[in-house]
matplotlib code that plots the C-alpha trace (Angstrom):
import matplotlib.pyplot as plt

x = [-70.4, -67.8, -64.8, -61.5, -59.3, -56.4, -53.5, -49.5, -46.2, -42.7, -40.9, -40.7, -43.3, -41.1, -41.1, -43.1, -44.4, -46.0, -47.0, -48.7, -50.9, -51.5, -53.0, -55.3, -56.3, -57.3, -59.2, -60.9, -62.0, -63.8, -66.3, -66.8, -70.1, -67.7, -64.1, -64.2, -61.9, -58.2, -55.5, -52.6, -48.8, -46.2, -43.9, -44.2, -41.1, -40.1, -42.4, -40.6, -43.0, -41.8, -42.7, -43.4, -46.0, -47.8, -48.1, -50.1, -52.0, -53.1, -53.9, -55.9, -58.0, -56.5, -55.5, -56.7, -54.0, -50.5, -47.9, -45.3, -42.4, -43.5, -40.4, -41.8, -44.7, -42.7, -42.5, -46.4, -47.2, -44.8, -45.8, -43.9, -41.5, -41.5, -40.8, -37.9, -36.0, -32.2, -31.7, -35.1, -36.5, -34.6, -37.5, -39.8, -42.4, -42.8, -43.1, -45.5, -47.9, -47.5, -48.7, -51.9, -52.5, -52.9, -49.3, -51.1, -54.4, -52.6, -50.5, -53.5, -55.2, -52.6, -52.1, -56.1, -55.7, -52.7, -53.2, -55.7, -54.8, -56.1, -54.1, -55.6, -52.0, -48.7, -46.2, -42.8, -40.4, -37.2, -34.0, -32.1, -28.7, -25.6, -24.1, -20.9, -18.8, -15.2, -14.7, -16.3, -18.3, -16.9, -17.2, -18.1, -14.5, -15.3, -17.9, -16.2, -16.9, -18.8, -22.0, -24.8, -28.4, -31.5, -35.3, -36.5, -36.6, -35.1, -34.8, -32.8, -31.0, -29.9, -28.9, -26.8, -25.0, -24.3, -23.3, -20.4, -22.1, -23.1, -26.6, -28.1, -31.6, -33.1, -36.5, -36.6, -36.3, -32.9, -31.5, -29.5, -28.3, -26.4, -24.9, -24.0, -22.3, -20.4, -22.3, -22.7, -20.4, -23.2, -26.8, -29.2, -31.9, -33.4, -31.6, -34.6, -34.0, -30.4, -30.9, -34.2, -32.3, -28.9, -26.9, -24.3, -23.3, -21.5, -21.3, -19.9, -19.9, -22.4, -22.6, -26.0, -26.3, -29.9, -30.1, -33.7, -36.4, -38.8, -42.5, -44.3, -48.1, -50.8, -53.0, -56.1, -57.5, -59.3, -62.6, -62.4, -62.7, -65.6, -67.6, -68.0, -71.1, -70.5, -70.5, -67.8, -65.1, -65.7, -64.5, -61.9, -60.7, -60.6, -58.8, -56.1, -56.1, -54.9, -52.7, -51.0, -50.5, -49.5, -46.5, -45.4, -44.5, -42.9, -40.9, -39.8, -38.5, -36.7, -33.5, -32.5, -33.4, -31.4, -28.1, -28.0, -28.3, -25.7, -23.1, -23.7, -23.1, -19.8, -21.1, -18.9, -21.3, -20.3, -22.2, -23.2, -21.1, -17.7, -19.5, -19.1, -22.6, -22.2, -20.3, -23.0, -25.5, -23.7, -23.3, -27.4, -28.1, -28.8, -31.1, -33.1, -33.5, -34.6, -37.2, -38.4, -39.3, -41.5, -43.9, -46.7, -45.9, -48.8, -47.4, -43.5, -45.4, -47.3, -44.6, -40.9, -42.1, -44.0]
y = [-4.5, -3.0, -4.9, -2.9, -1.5, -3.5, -1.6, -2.4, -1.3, -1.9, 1.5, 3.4, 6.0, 8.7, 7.3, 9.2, 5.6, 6.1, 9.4, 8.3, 5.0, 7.2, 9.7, 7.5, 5.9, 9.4, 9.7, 6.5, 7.2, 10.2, 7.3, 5.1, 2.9, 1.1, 1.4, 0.4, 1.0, 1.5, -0.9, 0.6, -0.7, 1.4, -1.0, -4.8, -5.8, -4.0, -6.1, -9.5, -10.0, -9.9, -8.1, -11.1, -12.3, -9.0, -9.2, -12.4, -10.9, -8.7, -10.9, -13.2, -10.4, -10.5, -6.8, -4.8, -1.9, -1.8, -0.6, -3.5, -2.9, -4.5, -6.5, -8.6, -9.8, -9.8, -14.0, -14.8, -11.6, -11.1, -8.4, -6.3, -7.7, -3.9, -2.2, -3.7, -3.9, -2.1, 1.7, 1.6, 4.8, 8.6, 10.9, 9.8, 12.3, 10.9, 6.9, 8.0, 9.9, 6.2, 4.3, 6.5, 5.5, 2.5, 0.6, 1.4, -0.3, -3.2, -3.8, -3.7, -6.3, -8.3, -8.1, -9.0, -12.1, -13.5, -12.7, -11.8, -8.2, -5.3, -2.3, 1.3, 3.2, 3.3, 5.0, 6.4, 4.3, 6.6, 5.6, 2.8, 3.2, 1.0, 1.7, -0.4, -0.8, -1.0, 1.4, 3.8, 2.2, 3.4, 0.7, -3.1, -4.4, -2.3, -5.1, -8.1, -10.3, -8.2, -9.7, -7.2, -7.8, -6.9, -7.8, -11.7, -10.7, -12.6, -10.1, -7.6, -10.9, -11.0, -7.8, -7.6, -10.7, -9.8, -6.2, -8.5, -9.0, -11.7, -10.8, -12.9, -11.6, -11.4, -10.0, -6.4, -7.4, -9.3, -6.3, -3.9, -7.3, -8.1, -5.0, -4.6, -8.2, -7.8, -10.9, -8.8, -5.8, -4.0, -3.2, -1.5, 0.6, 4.2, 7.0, 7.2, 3.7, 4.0, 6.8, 5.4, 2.1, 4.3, 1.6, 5.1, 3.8, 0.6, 1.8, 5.0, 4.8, 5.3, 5.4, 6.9, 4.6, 4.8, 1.1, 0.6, 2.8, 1.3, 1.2, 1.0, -1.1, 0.3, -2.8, -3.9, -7.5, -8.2, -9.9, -7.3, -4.8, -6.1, -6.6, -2.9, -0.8, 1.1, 4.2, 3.0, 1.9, 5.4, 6.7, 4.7, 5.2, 8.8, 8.4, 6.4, 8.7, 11.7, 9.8, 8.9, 12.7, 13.2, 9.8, 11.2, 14.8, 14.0, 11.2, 13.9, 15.9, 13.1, 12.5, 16.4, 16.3, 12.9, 14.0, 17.4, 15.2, 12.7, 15.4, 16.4, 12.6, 12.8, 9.8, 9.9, 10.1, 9.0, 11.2, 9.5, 11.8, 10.4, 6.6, 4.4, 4.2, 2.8, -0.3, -1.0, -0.4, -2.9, -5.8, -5.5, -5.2, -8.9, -9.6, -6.6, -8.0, -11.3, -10.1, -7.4, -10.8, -12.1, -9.3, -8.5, -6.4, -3.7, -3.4, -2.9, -0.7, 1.5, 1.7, 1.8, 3.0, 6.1]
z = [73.6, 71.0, 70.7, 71.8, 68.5, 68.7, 66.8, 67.3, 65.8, 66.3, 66.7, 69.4, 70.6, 69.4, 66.0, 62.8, 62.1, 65.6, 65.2, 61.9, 63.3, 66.4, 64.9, 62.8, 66.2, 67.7, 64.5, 64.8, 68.3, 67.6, 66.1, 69.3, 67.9, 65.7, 67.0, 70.3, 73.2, 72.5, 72.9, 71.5, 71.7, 69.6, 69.9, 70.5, 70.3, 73.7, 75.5, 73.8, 70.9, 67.2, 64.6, 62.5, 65.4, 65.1, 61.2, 61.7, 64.5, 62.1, 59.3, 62.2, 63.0, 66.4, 66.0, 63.2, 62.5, 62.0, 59.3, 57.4, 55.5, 51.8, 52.1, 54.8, 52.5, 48.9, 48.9, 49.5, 47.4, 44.4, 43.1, 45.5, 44.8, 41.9, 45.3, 46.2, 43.2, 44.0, 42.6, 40.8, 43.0, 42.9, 43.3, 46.4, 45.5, 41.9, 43.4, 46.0, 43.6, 41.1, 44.3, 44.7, 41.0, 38.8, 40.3, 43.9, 42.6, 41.1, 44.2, 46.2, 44.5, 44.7, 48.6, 48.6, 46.5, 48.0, 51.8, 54.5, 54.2, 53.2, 52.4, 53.7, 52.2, 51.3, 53.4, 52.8, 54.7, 53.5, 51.1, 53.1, 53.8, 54.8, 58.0, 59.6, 62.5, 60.2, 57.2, 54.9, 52.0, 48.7, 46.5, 46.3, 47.0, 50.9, 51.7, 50.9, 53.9, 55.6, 57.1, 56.9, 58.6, 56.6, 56.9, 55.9, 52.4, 49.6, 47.2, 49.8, 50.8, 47.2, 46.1, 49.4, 48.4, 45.2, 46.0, 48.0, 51.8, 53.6, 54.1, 57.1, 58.4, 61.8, 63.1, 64.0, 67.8, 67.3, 65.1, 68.5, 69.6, 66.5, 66.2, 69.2, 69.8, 66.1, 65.1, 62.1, 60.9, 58.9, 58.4, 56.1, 57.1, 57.0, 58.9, 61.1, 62.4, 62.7, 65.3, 66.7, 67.5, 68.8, 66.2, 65.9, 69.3, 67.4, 64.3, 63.6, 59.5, 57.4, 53.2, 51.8, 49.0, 48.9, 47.8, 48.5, 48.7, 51.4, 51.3, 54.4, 53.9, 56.5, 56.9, 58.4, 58.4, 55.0, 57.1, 59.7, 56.8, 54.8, 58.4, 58.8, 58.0, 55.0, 57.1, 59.3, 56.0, 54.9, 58.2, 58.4, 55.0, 55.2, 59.0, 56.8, 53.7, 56.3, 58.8, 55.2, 54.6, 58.0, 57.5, 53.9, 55.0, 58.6, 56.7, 53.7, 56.6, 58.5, 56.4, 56.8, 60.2, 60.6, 59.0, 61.3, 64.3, 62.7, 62.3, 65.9, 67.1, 65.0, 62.7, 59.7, 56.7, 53.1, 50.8, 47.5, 45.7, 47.5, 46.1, 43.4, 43.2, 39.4, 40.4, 43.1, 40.5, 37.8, 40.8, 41.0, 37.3, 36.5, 39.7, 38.9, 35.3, 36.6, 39.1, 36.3, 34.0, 36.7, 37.5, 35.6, 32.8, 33.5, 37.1, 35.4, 33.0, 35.8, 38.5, 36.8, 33.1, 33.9]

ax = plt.figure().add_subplot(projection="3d")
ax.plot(x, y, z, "-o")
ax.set_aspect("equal")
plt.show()
């Protein structure tokens, strides 16, 4: 009998990150010899698990589909550590079109050597943005004591810190707690998840300073992979190469569509223009140079040089 196709997330069914893996599911389906039945949760957190717990679910070969943010995996695989590095990433179109070439290739291989994953796309997880229950953001000297939550990444840990926070990090599931308790006055993340989470409710100012630009993996378990016929990979690389088309233009739309919905919640929005962006970008400067002189110089060469 077919084993069932075991795929999770953690956003809600509304999400485009849901929309995305969905629609690769539906796609898989249509192939029923190879891709069993459907077990599908959007969002595992809602039913108490974290999001950390269905990483390794993945990677077990427990489930085989879900989508991780790159941060998550940055300290067993240092190579992405390139897509995390603070103010690196302007033009989303012209990183996402590097990551289909040679720094795509490179990263992959480097998620295959150091982990039981393999990566069927990169997806556009949108700039990330500060948001706070206190003050606008203008410059560093706004954050100082502020505690901010972020993933469990060091890097984002780090550039947090020395932009003036206190960064602290918590799993996904914790994240609506903490900001709605106070235990911390800010957080980073996309506009999408700032509305998908309601975190306008308890904090009502937000400062596009487009810190990060996050990268979304869409993984499969390495042995699961290499187990199918040659007939089903192909099928399920082309299912992932157009759910990825589907991801990249609903999340190009999302930050207009977020902001028009932000205005009509009354959030007060910073734009970058009303930011000292520059002084942010100076209190970052010397981690971005140390990370820069661990990584490959091929990868620095292929993703930041080009």
């Amino acid at each position: 009998m077919t084993q069932p196709l075991r795929v999770g997330g953690y956003q809600g069914p509304a999400s485009i990150l849901s929309a995305s893996l969905s629609s690769l599911c539906e796609q898989l389906q249509q192939h029923t010899v190879e891709f069993g039945p459907l077990e599908w949760t959007p969002n595992v957190t809602s039913a108490g698990e974290s999001a950390a717990s269905l990483f390794a679910s993945v990677e077990a070969g427990e489930r085989q589909l879900c989508y991780m943010a790159s941060g998550y995996l940055s300290a067993r695989v240092t190579a992405l550590q390139v897509l995390d590095l603070p103010f690196t990433v302007s033009d989303r179109a012209h990183a996402l079109t590097l990551l289909d070439g040679h720094a795509g290739e490179l990263l992959r291989q480097a998620v295959e050597q150091d982990s039981g994953y393999k990566v069927l796309g990169f997806w556009d997880n949108g700039f990330r943005h500060l948001s706070n229950s206190q003050r606008p953001l203008r410059h560093p000297d706004d954050v100082q004591g502020m505690r901010v939550r972020t993933l469990d990444s060091a890097l984002y840990r780090d550039s947090l810190n020395a932009m003036g926070f206190q960064a602290i990090t918590s799993d996904v599931k914790e994240l609506v707690q903490w900001v709605q308790t106070g235990h911390v006055q800010a957080q980073e993340n996309p506009l999408t998840n700032y509305l998908g989470f309601e975190l306008w409710r308890h904090h009502p100012h937000v400062s596009l300073s487009g810190h990060f630009w996050g990268v979304l993996l869409l993984l499969c378990p390495m042995r699961w992979y290499e187990g199918l016929s040659d007939v089903a990979r192909d099928q399920l690389d082309g299912a992932a190469a157009m759910a990825t088309r589907l991801q990249r233009e609903l999340a190009a739309r999302e930050d207009d569509r977020a902001l028009t919905q932000l205005a009509r919640l009354g959030v007060h929005v910073l734009l970058p223009k009303d930011m000292d962006l520059a002084a942010f970008r100076d209190r970052v400067r010397p981690i971005r140079q140390r990370i820069e002189g661990q990584l490959p110089p091929a990868l620095i060469e292929a993703y930041l040089r080009v």
